[in-house]
N, C-alpha and C positions, 0 to 999 in steps of 0.2 A: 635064810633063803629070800625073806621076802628084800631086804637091801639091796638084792641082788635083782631083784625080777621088775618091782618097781622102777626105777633111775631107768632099765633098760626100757621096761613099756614105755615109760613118758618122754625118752629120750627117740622111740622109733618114733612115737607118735607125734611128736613135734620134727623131726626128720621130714617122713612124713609128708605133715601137711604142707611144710615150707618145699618140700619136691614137687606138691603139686601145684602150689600156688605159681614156683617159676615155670612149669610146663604151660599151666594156663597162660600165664601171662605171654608168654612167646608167639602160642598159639593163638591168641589175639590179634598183638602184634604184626605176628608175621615177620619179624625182620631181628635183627641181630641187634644188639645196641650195650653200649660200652656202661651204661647206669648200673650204678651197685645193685640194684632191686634183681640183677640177673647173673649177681656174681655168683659161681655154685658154692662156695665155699661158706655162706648163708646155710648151707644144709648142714655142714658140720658144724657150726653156732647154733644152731637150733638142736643138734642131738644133744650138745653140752651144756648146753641150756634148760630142756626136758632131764638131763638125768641129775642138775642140782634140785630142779623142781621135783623131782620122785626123792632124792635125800630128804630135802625139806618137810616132803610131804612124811616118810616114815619118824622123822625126829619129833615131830610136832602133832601130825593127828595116829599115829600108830601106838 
């Protein structure tokens, strides 16, 4: 179970913060702009990224 609930926590959780960081950052902004920093597809690197970091984490400290 927990292989399963892990990868997912660490994978929304870094989702997540990388969704809020581009809302912020827009919302600063103010304007539209072509830089990778506000590509959305950043949000899906970041869940796949959080859920090898929860692997990681149950192989090595579980």
């Amino acid at each position: 179970m927990s292989f399963v609930m892990y990868p997912l926590l660490f994978g929304l959780t870094f989702a997540l913060i990388k969704a809020l960081d581009i809302w912020y950052t827009k919302k600063i902004t103010k304007t539209y702009s072509n830089d990778w920093r506000f590509n959305p597809h950043l949000i899906w690197i970041m869940f796949i990224i959080g859920v090898i970091m929860g692997i990681i984490f149950i192989l090595f400290l579980k």
